[in-house]
C-alpha positions in Angstrom: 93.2 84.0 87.3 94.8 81.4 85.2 91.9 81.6 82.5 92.4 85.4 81.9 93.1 85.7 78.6 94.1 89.3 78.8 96.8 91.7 80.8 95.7 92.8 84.8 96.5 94.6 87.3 96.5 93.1 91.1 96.1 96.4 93.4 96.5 95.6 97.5 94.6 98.2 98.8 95.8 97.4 102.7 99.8 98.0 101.7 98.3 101.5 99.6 96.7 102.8 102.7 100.1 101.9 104.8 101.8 103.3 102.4 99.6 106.8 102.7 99.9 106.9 106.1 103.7 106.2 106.1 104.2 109.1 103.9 102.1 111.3 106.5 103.8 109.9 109.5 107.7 110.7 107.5 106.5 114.2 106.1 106.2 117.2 108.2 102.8 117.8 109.2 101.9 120.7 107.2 102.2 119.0 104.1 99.4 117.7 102.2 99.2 114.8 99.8 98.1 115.0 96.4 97.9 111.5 94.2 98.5 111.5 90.9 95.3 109.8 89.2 97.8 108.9 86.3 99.8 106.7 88.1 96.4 104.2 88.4 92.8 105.8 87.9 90.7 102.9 88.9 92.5 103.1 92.3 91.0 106.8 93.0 87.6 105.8 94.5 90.0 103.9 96.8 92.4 106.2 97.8 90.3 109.6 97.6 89.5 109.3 101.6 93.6 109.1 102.4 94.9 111.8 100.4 94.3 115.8 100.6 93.7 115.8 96.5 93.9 114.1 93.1 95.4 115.7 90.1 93.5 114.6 87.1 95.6 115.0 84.0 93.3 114.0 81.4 89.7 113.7 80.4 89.4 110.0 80.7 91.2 110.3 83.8 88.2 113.0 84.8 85.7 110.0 83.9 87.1 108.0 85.6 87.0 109.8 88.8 83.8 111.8 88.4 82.0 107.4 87.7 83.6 106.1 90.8 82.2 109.4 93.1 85.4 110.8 93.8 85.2 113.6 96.0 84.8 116.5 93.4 86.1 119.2 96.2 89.5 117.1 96.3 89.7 117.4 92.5 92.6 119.4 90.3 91.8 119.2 87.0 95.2 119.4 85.8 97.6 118.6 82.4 98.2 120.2 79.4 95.2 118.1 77.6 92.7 120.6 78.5 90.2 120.8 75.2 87.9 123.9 75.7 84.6 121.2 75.4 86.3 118.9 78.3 86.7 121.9 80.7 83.5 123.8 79.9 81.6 121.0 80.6 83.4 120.9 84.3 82.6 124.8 85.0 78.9 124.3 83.3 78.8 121.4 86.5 77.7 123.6 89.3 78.0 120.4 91.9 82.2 120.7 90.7 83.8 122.8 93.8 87.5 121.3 92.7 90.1 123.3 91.2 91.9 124.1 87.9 95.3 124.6 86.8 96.7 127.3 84.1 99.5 126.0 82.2 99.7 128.5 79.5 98.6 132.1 79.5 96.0 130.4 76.4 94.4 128.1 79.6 94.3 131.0 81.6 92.4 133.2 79.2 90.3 129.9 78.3 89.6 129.6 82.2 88.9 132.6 82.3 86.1 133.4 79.7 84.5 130.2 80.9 83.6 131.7 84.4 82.4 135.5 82.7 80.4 133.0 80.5 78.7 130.8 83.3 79.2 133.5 85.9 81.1 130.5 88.1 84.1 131.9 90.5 87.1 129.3 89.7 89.9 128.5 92.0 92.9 128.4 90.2 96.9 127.3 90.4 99.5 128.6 88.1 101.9 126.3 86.8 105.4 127.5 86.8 107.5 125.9 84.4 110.6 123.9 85.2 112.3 125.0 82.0 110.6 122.1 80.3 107.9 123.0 77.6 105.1 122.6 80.3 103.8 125.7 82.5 104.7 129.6 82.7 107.8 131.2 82.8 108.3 134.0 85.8 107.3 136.5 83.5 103.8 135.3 82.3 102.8 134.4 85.4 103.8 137.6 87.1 101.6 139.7 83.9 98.7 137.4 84.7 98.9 138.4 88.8 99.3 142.0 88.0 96.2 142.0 86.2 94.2 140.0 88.5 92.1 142.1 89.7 90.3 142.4 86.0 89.0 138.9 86.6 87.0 138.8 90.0 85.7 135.2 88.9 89.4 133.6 88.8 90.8 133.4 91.7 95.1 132.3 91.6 94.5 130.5 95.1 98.2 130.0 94.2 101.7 128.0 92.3 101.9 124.4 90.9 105.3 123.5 90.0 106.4 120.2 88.7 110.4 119.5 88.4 111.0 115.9 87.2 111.2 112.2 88.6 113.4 109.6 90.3 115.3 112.4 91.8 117.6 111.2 94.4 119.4 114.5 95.3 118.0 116.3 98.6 120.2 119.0 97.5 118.0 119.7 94.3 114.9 119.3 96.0 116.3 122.3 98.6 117.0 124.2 95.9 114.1 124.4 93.8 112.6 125.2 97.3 114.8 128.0 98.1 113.9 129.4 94.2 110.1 128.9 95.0 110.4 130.5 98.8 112.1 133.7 96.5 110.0 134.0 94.0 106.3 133.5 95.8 107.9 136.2 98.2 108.4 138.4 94.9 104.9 138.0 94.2 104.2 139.4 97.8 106.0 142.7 97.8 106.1 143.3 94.0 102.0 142.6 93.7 101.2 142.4 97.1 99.9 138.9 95.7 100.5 136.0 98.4 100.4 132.6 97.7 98.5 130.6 99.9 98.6 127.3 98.4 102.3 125.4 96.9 101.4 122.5 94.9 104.9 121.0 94.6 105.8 117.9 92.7 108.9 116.6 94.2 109.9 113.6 92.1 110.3 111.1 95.1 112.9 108.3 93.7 111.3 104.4 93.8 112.9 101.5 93.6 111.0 99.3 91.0 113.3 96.0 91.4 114.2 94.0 94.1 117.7 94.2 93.5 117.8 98.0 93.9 118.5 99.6 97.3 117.4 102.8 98.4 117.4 104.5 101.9 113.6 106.2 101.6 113.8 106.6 105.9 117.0 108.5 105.3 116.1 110.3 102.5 112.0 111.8 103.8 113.8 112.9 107.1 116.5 115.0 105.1 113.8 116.1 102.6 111.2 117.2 105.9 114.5 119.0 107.4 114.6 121.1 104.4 
């Protein structure tokens, strides 16, 4: 190690499996655990036994996962970077049984046209947007369930929704929860639509230093009472 002449990272896979199963052990049972192949891709092939899913957010991150044999069936090819070349070439894959996410109506419609085209049923998530520039407002992804029945390939298989980071409030957590319980049961009786998948991205707070104290115990068990 003292002869590398260039930056690296040192990954102990032991603590990340502990840490997996910690999480599972603190969070109620229902609850399934996607990993965010951002936060390290060359750790996927790794971790992709332990966790429910992996959102891929990018196309490297996509090579990445599709060289190291990452379960394709766990895969969300997710992100705003979706280049109609990148994602045609996952729905021209027939061995890809993963899923895709909508951000904008355009993804939709680009998702869309791809399965008519290859005649390939897609499983789908609609991302609703946190009032950042990423995702759907209510609105757009209401028209798109309304009309879902036009597009017997795409199948919404349900809601992605994404509200930040380092969030150390339970109390904003339980209310973005609250907003999502109202408006999937909207979607029920409006378009007798039902959600039967919630991919929700909490924003868990870390502590990065050793100087910095946070209760995680404390705060898991108020977030699983929620």
């Amino acid at each position: 190690i003292e002869d590398n002449e260039t930056a690296f990272y040192v990954f102990d896979i032991v603590e990340l499996k502990r840490r997996v199963a910690y999480l599972r052990y603190s969070l109620p049972k229902q609850v399934e655990l996607c990993y965010a192949v951002k936060a390290n891709p060359f750790i996927a092939g790794e971790i992709s036994d332990y966790v429910n899913r992996l959102e891929i957010c990018s196309p490297g991150e996509a090579e990445v996962c599709f060289s190291l044999g990452v379960d394709k069936s766990k895969m969300v090819i997710s992100g705003v970077y979706k280049t109609p070349s990148v994602i045609e070439k996952i729905v021209k894959d027939k061995s890809f049984n993963g899923i895709f996410t909508a951000e904008s109506v355009s993804q939709w419609e680009m998702l869309t046209s791809l399965s008519e085209k290859y005649n390939r049923k897609l499983s789908v998530l609609l991302r609703l947007t946190n009032q950042s520039q990423f995702g759907m407002n209510k609105e757009e992804i209401e028209q798109i369930i309304s009309v879902r029945d036009a597009e017997p390939l795409t199948e919404i298989i349900g809601i992605q929704f994404f509200s930040g980071t380092q969030k150390t409030s339970v109390k904003k957590i339980r209310h973005e929860i609250e907003m999502l319980d109202e408006f999937i049961s909207h979607l029920r009786d409006k378009y007798d639509y039902n959600v039967t998948e919630l991919e929700y991205g909490p924003g868990f707070p870390v502590a990065y230093f050793n100087d910095e104290s946070f209760d995680e115990q404390t705060y898991l068990e108020e977030f699983s009472a929620t």
